[in-house]
C-alpha positions in Angstrom: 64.6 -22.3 -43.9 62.2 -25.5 -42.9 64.2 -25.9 -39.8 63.5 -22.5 -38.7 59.9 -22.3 -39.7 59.0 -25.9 -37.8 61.6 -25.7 -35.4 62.7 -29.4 -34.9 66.0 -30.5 -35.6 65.3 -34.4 -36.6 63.8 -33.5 -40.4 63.6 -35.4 -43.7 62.4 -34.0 -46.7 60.0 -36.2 -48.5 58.2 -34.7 -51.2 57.3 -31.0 -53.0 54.2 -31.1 -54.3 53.7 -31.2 -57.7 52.3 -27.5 -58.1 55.2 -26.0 -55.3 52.5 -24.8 -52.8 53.3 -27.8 -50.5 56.2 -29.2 -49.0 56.0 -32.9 -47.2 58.7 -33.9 -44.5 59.0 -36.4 -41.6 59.9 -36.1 -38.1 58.8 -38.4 -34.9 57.8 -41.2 -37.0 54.7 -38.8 -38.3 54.3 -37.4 -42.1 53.6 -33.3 -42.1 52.9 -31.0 -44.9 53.3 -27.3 -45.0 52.0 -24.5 -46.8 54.6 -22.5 -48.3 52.8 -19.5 -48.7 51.0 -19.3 -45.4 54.1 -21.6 -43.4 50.3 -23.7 -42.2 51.7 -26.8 -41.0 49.1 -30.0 -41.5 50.0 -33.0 -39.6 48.9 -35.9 -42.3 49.7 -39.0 -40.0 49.2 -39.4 -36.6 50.9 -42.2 -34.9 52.3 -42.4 -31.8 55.6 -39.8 -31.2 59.2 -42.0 -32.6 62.6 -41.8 -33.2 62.4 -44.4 -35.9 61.3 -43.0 -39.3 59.2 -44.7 -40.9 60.6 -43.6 -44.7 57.7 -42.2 -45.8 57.1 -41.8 -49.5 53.7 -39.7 -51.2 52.6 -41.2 -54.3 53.0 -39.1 -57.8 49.2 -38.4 -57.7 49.7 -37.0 -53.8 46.9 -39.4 -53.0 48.5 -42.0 -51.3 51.6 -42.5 -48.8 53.6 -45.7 -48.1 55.4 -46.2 -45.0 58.0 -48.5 -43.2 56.4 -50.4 -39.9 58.2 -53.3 -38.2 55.9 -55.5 -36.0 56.9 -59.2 -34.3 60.3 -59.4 -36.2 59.0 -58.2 -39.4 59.1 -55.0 -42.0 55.9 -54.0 -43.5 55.2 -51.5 -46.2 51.8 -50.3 -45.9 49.9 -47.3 -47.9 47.2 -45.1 -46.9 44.6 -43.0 -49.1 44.8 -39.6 -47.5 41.2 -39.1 -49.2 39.7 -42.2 -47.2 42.6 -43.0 -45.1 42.0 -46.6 -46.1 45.2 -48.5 -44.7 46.3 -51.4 -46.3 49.5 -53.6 -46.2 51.8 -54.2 -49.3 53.8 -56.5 -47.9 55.2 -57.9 -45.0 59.0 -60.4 -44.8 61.6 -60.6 -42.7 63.5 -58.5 -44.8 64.9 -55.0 -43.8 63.6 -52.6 -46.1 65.4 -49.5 -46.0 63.7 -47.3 -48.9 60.7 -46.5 -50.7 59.6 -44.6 -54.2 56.5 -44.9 -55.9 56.6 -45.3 -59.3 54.7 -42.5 -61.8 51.8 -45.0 -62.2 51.0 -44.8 -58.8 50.2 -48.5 -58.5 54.0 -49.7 -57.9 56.5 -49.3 -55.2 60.4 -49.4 -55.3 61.9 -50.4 -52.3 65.5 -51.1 -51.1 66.1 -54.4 -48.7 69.2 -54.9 -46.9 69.9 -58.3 -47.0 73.6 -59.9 -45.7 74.7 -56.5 -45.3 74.3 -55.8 -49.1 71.1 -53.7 -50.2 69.0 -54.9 -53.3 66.6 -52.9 -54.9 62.5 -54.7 -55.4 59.6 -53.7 -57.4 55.9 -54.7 -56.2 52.4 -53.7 -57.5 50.2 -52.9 -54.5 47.5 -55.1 -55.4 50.3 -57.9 -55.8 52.0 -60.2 -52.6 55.3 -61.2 -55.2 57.9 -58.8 -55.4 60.3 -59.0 -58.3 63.5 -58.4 -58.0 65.3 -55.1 -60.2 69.2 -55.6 -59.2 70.4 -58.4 -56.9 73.8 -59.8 -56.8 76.7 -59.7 -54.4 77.1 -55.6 -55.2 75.8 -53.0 -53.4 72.6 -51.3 -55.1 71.0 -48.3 -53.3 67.9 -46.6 -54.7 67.8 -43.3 -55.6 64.8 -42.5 -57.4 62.7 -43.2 -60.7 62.7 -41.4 -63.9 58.9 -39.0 -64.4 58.4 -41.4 -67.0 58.8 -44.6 -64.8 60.8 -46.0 -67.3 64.7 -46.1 -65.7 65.4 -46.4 -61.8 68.4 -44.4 -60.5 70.7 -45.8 -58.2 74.0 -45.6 -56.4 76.4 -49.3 -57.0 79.3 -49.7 -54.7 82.1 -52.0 -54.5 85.6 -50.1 -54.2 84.5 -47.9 -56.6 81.4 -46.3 -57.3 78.9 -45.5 -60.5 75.1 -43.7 -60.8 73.8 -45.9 -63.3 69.6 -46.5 -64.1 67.8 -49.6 -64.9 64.7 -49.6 -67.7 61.6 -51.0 -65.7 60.3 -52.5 -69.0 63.4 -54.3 -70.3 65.9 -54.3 -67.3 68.6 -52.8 -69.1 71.3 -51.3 -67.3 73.1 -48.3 -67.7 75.9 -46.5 -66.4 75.3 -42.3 -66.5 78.0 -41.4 -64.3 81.6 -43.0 -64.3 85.0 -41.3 -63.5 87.8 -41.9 -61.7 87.5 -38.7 -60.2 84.0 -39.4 -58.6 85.3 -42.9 -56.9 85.5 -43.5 -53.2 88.7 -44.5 -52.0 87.6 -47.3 -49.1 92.0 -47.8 -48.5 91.6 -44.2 -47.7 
């Protein structure tokens, strides 16, 4: 297993490359990759040893990672270009942001901000400082993921009951893809 091979215990998954000869995790704030043929482990960040992830997310291309900082009361998403390790902020609020997921084009980010308690998921181009908004309200909307196409966005809605449903990037039309009374969470329970 992963665990066994890199021998920590505190482990996310980020990413399989697209080709399966790579596998990209986090641990102590840093980004790693490892060979799964050879088991070569290539540390692609270096930042000073954390407990705090930083959410890491590698771009479709595999050019490009975005990250989670806080600095002076604020949450930052910021990219680098593994090729040039050019850095570069996306943007920076006083908003917690909890999750990140390129989208397919490699030029946009998905991100999840806890506002109030509530998470909401955001769009931004990387070249952009406005986000836009994809799902807002008083219900809870987690991100999941995107579709290869970048055309729907996955994500978990609670209230006392609980849906997977997607969102169309282009025209913002919901969907619910998952809905019984079986898969609810009792929160009386």
């Amino acid at each position: 297993s992963l665990l066994q091979i890199i021998g920590q215990a505190n482990v996310s998954l980020v990413k399989w490359s697209k080709d399966g000869a790579f596998i990209f995790y986090e641990t102590e704030g840093n980004l790693f990759r490892i060979n799964t043929v050879n088991k070569e482990i290539t540390k692609v960040t270096n930042f000073p040893s954390s407990s705090e992830d930083k959410n890491f997310a590698v771009s479709n291309n595999e050019e490009k990672i975005a990250f989670i900082t806080k600095e002076e009361g604020k949450t930052i998403i910021s990219e680098l270009d593994l090729a040039g390790f050019k850095f570069g902020k996306i943007i920076s609020d006083d908003k917690d942001k909890t999750k990140i997921v390129w989208h397919p084009d490699n030029e946009r980010i998905l991100y999840e901000i806890k506002q109030a308690g509530i998470s909401h998921i955001y769009i931004v181009n990387r070249n952009e400082i406005e986000a836009t908004s994809l799902l807002y309200g008083d219900k809870e909307y987690q991100l999941l993921d995107i579709s290869t196409d970048g055309e729907k966005v996955f994500y978990f809605s609670g209230e006392d009951k609980s849906d997977i449903s997607m969102i169309d990037t282009e025209t913002l039309q919901e969907t619910e893809i998952a809905k019984k009374e079986v898969s609810e969470f009792w929160s009386d329970v």
